[in-house]
C-alpha positions as CSV (number, residue, x, y, z in Angstrom):
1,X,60.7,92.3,138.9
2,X,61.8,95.1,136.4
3,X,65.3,96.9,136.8
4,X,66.1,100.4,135.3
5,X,69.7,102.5,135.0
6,X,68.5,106.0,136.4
7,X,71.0,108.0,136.8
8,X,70.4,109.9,139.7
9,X,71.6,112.5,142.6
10,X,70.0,113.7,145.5
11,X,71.2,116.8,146.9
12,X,70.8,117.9,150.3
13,X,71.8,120.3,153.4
14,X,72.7,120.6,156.8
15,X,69.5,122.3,157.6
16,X,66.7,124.0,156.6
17,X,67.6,127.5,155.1
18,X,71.0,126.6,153.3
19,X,69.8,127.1,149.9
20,X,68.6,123.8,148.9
21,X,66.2,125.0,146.6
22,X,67.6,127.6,145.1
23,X,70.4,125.5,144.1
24,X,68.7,122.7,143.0
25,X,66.3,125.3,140.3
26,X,69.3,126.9,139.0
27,X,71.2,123.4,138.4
28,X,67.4,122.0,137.2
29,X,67.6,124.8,134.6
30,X,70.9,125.1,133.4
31,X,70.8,121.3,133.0
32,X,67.8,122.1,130.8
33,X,69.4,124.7,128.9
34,X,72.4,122.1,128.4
35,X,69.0,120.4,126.4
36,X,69.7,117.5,128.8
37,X,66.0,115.3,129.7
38,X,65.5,116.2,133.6
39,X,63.2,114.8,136.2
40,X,62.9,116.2,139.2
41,X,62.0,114.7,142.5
42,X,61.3,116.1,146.1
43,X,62.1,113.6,149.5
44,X,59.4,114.0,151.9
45,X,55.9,115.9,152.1
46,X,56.1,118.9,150.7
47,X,54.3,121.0,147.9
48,X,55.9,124.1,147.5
49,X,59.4,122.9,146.0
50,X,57.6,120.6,143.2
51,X,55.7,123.3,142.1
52,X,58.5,125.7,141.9
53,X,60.3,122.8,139.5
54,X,57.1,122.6,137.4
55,X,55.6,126.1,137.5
56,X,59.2,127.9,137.0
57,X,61.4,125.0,135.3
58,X,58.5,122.9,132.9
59,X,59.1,119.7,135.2
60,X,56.3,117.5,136.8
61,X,58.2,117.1,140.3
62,X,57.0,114.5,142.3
63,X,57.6,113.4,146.1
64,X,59.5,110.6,147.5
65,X,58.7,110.0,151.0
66,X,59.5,107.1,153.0
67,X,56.3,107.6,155.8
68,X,53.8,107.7,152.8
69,X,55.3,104.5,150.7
70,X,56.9,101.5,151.4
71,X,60.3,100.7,149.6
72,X,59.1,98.9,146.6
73,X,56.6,101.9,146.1
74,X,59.6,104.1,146.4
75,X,61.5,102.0,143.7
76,X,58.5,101.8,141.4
77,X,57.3,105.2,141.7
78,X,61.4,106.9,141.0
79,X,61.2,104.3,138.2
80,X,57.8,105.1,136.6
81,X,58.6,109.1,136.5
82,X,62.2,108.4,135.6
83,X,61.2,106.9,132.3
84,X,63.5,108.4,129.2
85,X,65.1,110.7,131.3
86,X,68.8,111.6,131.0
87,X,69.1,112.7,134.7
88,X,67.1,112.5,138.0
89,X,67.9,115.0,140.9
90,X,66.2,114.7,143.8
91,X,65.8,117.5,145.7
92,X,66.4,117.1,150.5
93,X,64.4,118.1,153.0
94,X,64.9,119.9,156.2
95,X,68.5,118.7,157.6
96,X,70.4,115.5,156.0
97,X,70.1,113.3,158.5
98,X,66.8,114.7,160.3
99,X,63.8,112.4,160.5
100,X,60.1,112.1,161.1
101,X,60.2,111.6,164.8
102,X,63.2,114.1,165.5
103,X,65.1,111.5,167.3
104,X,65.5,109.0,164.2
105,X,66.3,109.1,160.8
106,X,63.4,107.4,159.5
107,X,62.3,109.0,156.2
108,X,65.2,111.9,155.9
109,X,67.0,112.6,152.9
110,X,69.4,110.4,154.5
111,X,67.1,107.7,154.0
112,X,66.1,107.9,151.0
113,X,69.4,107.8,149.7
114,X,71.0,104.7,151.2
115,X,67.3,102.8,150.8
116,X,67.6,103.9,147.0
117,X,71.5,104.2,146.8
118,X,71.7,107.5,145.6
119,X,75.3,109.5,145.7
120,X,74.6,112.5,147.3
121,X,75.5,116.2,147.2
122,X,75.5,118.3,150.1
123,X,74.7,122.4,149.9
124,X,76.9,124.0,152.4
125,X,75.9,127.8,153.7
126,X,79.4,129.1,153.7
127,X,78.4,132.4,154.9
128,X,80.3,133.9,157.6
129,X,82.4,130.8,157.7
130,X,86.0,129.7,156.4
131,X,87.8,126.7,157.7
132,X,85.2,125.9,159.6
133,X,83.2,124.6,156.6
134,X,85.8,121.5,156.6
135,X,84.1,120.6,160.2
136,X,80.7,120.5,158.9
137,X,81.5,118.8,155.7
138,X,84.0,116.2,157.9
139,X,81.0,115.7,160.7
140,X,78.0,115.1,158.1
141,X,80.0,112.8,155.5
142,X,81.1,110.5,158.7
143,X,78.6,110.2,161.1
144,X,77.5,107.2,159.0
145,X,79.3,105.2,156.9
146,X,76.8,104.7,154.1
147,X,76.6,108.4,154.3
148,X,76.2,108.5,150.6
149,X,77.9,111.6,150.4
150,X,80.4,112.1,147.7
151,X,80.0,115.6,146.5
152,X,79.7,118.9,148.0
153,X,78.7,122.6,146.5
154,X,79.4,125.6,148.7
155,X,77.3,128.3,148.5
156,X,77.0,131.7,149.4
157,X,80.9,132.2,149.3
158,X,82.9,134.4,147.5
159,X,84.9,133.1,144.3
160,X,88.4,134.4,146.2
161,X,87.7,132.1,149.2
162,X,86.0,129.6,147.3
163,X,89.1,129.2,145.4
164,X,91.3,128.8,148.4
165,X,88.8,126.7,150.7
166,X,88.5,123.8,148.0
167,X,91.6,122.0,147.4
168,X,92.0,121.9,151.1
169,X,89.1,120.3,151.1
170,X,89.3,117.5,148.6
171,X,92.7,117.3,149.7
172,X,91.8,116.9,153.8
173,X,88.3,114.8,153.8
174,X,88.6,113.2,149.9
175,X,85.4,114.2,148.9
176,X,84.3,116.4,145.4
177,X,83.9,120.2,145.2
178,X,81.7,120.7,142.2
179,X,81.4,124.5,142.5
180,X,79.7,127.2,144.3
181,X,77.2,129.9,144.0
182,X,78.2,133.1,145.6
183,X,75.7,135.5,147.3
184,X,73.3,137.1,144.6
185,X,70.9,139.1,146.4
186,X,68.7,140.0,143.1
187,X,67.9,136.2,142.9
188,X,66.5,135.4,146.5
189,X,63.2,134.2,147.3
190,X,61.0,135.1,149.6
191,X,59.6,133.1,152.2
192,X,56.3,132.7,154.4
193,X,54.4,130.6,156.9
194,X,54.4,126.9,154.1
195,X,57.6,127.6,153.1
196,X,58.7,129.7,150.3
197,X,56.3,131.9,148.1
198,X,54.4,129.7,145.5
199,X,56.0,130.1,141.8
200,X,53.3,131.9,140.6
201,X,53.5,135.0,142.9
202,X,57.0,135.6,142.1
203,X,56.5,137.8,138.6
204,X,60.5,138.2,137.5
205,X,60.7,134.6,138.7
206,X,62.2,133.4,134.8
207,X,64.8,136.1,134.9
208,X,65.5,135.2,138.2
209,X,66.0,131.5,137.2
210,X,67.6,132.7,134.0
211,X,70.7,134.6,136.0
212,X,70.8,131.7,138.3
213,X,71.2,128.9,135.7
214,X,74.0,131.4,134.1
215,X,75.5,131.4,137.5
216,X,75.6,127.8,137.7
217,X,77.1,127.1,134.7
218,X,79.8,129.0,135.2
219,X,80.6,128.4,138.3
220,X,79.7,124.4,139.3
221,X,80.9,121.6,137.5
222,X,77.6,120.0,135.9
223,X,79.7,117.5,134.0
224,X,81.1,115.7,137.2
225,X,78.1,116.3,138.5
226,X,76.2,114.0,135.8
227,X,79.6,111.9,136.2
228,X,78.7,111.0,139.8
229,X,74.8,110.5,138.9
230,X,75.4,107.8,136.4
231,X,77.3,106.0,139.5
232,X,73.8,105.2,141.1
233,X,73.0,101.3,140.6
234,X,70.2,99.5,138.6
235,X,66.6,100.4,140.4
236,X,64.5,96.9,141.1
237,X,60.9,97.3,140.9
238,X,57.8,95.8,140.6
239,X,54.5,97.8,139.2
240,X,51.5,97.4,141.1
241,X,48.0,96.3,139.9
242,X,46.0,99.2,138.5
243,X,42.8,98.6,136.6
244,X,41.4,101.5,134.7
245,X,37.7,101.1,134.8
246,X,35.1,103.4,132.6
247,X,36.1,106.8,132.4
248,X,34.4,109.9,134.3
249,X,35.3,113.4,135.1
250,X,36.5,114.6,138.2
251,X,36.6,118.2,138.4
252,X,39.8,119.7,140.1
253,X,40.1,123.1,141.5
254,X,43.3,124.9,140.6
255,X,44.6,128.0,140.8
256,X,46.5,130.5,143.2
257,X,44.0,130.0,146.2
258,X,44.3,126.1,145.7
259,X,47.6,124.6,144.6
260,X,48.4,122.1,146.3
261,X,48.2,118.4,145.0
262,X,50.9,115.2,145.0
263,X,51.4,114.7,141.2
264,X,51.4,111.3,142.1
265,X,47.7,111.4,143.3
266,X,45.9,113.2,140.6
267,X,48.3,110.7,137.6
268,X,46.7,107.9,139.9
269,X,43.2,109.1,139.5
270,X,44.0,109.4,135.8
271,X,45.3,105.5,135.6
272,X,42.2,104.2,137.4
273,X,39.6,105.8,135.0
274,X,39.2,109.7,136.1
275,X,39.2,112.1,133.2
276,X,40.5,115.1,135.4
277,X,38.8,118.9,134.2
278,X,40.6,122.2,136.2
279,X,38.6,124.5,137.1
280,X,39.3,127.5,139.1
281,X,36.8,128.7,142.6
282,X,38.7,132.1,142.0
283,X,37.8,132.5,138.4
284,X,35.1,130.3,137.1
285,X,31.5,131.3,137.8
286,X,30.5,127.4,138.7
287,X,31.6,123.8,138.5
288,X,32.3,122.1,135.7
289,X,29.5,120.7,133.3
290,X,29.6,116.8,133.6
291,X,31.7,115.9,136.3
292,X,30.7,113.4,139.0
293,X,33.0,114.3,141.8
294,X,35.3,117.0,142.7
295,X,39.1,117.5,144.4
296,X,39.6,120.4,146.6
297,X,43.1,120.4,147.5
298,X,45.1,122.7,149.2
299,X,47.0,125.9,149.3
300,X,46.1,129.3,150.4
301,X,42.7,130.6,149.9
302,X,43.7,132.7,153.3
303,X,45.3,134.8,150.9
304,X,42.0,135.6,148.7
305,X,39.1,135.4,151.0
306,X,37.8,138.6,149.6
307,X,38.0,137.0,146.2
308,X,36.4,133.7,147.0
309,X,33.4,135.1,149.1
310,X,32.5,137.3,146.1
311,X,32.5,134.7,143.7
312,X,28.8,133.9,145.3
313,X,27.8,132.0,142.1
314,X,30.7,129.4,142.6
315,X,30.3,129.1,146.0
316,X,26.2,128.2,145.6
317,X,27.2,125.7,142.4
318,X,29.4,124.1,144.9
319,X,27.1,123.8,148.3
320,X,24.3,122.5,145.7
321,X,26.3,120.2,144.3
322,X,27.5,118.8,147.6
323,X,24.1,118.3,149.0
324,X,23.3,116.4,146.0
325,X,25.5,113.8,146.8
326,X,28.3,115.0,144.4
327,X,31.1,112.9,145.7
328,X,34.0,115.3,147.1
329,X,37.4,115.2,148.7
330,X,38.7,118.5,149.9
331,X,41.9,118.7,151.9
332,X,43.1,120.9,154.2
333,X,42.8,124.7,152.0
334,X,39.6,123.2,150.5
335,X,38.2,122.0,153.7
336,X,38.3,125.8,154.6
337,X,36.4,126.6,151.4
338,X,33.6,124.5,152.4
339,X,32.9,125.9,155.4
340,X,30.3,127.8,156.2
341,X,33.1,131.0,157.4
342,X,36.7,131.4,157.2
343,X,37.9,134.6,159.7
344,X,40.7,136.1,158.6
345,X,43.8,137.1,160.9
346,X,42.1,140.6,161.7
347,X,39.0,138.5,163.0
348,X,36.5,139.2,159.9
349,X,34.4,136.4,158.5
350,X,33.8,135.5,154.9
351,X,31.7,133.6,153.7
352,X,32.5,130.5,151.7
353,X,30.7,127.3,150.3
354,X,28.7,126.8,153.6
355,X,28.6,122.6,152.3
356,X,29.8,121.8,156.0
357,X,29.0,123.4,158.9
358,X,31.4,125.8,161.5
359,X,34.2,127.9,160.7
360,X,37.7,127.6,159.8
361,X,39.6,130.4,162.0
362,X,43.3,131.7,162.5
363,X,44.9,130.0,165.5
364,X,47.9,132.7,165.5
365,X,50.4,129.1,165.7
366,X,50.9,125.7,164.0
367,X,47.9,123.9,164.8
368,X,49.0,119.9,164.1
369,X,51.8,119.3,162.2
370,X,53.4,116.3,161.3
371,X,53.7,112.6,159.6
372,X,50.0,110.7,161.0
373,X,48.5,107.4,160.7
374,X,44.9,107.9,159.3
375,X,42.6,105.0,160.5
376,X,38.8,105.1,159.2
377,X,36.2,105.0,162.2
378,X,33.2,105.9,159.9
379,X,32.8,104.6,156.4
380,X,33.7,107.6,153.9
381,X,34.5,108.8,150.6
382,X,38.1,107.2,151.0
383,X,38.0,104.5,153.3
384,X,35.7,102.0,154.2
385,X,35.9,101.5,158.4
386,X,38.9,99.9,159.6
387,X,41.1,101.2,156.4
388,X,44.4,103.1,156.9
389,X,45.9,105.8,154.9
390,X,48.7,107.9,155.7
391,X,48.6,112.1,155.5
392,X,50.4,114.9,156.7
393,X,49.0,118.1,158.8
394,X,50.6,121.5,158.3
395,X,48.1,124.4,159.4
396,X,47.6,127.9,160.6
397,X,44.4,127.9,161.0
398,X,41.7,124.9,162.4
399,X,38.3,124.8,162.7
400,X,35.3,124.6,165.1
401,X,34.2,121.7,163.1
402,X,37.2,119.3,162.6
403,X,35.1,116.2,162.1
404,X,35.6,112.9,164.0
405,X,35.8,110.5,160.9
406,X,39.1,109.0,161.4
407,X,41.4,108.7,164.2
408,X,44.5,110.6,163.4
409,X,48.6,109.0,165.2
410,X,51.7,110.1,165.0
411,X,53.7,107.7,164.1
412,X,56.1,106.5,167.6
413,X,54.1,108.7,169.9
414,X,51.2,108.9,171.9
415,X,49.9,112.1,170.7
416,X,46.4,111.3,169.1
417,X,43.3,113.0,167.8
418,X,40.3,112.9,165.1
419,X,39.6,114.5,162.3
420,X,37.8,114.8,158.8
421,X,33.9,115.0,158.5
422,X,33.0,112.0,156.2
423,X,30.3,109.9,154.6
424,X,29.9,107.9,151.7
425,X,30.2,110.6,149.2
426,X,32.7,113.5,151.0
427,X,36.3,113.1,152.9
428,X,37.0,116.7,154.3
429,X,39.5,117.3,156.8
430,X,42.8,118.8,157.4
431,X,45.1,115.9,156.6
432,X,46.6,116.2,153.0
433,X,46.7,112.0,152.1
434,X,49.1,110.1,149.6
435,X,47.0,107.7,147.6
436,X,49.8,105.8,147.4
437,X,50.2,104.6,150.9
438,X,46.8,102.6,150.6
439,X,46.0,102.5,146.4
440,X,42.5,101.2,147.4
441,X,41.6,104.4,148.6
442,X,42.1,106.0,145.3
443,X,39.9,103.0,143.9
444,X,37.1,104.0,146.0
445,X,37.0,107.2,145.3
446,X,36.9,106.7,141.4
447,X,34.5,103.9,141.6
448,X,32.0,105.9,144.0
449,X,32.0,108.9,141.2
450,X,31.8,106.2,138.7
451,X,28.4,105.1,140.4
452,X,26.9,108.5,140.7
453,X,27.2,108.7,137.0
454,X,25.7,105.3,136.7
455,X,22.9,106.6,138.5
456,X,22.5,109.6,136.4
């Protein structure tokens, strides 16, 4: 076993909706400006708070989640992207102590930072609120003893009331006020059915980050804030076994319509032998020249239907491809694209890559959502039968053709379904999956487009 000093904080909230991210960007960049080495983590599933730190702030934000990985997985994976940085901040999800199940608080930010020791930070929404904040702060710092939470930063709060809320309370609950951010209503971000905007539709999104890393400099203490970071212990790990085998290109579609990948995943790929080439279903007239599989992942193509269904020539290079016996894995937003339709809210069809059969519709609600155990029934691109791997569902809109390769559990319930149309050369479902919670399943998927290239 390997051990690495990383210092480290994770900062959290209350709840959804108190600012996490928008705190955590403009500390990320005035951190940066400070020409400090930052890496950027986020706990749980999600895709649109990574990209935000890469696409706005320059950082290659990767996800920490206790359902996909397994502790040591969590140790070596904080490790492996923590390498020569200065500073790691990790960025909550949802409510501190919320977990997968709603009733525990398995895989919360929570956690994640006793498993990892991490001090933590709490954002607290102070608006509309005075003495009252002391409450919150008292009830969230207590309600365990290996809270982990030494620091708070109040935001939304006037710099008046800020200054007369704080030393009551250091001085009444001995914990750290390292600053606040008031209310600045040129800087907020707008929001939809995912979670917040992607980084790339917000066009003033530098100057916004610009004012808010000004904001934070003045205003929170970034020096006690690295202080308490270089607190965090010595990280124990041990790196798995990963063979890189003869290279081949995988083509991987990114762009507005599809956006939505685990870092993790695609620098997995890489380390097992793929030679990963973008390409864009929006832009680019047909697939890459010599590639030997292909990555849908997912995102929004709801947003650009119109787009997609006139980019005929891409759509045809994909469906011949397919029934070629490319091998492909497409994921949620992709598994729309290669259906035959997608109808739009309004109820009109476009057509798309037609390489599976049925239609991907609006459902007008969240369809599954959730943390589920995948388990193979069928033999596939991913998984042999009988292999697990663990995904996540998050969807508007389903499908008249979900597949019935795998059988899909939430963890601690009964609830139940299946999912993903498979074979030996295609996994394409709904569930997004984390290569990491079964590595073999990454394997498989390189070695079966390092065959069809064999074969050619």
């Amino acid at each position: 076993m390997e051990t690495k000093n990383i210092p480290r904080i994770l900062i959290g909230a209350p709840s959804s909706g108190s600012g996490k991210t928008t705190v955590v960007c403009s500390i990320l960049q005035a951190l940066i400006n400070k020409g400090l080495n930052i890496v950027s983590f986020k706990c749980g599933p999600d895709y649109i708070d990574p990209m935000f730190h890469k696409e706005a702030l320059g950082l290659e934000s990767r996800n920490l989640d206790l359902f996909f990985n397994d502790m040591p997985t969590i140790n070596y994976l904080l490790a492996k992207n923590s390498k020569n940085a200065d500073l790691a901040i990790i960025e909550g999800v949802m409510g501190y102590y919320d977990g997968m199940t709603g009733k525990s608080y398995e895989a919360s930010s929570y956690d994640l930072a006793r498993s990892t020791k991490t001090p933590s930070v709490l954002i607290i929404d102070c608006k509309a609120k005075a003495v009252s904040i002391l409450a919150e702060i008292k009830g969230f710092k207590e309600l365990e003893s290996d809270s982990n939470i030494i620091g708070v930063i109040l935001n939304r709060i006037s710099p008046v009331i800020y200054q007369e809320i704080k030393p009551l309370i250091e001085e009444t609950l001995d914990i750290k006020v390292l600053g606040y951010m008031p209310i600045l209503k040129a800087c907020s971000l707008e929001s939809r059915h995912l979670g917040l905007v992607t980084a790339q539709e917000v066009g003033n999104l530098h100057e916004i980050l610009d004012t808010l890393a000004k904001q934070a400099a003045e205003s929170i203490d970034l020096e006690q804030l690295i202080e308490l970071a270089q607190t965090a212990p010595a990280i124990g790990y041990t790196k798995p076994e990963i063979v890189c085998g003869e290279k081949v290109r995988i083509g991987v579609a990114r762009d507005k319509a599809f956006c939505f990948y685990y870092q993790d995943n695609l620098d997995l790929l890489c380390e097992l032998g793929a030679e990963i080439c973008y390409f864009s279903p929006l832009e680019d007239k047909e697939l890459p020249e010599n590639i030997y599989g292909v990555y849908f992942g997912g995102g929004y193509p709801e947003l650009y239907l119109k787009e997609l269904e006139a980019n005929s020539s891409m759509r045809e290079s994909v469906k011949n491809a397919l029934e070629e016996g490319m091998p492909c894995m497409a994921e949620c937003g992709g598994f729309m694209y290669l259906h035959e339709t997608v109808r739009d809210k309004l109820g009109h069809s476009y057509k798309m890559a037609g390489a599976v059969e049925g239609e991907s519709y609006y459902a007008d609600k969240l369809v599954r959502f959730g943390y589920i155990d995948l388990e193979a029934e069928k033999p596939n691109l991913l998984c042999s039968e009988g292999m697990h791997i663990k995904g996540h569902e998050f969807h508007y809109w389903d499908s008249t053709n979900s597949g019935d390769c795998f059988h899909a559990q939430k963890p601690k319930r009964k609830t139940s379904w299946k999912c993903v149309i498979g074979n030996e050369n295609l996994y394409a479902g709904y569930p997004h999956v984390h290569f990491y919670s079964n590595i073999k399943s990454a394997e498989r998927f390189v070695d079966i487009c390092r065959k069809k290239k064999i074969k050619v």
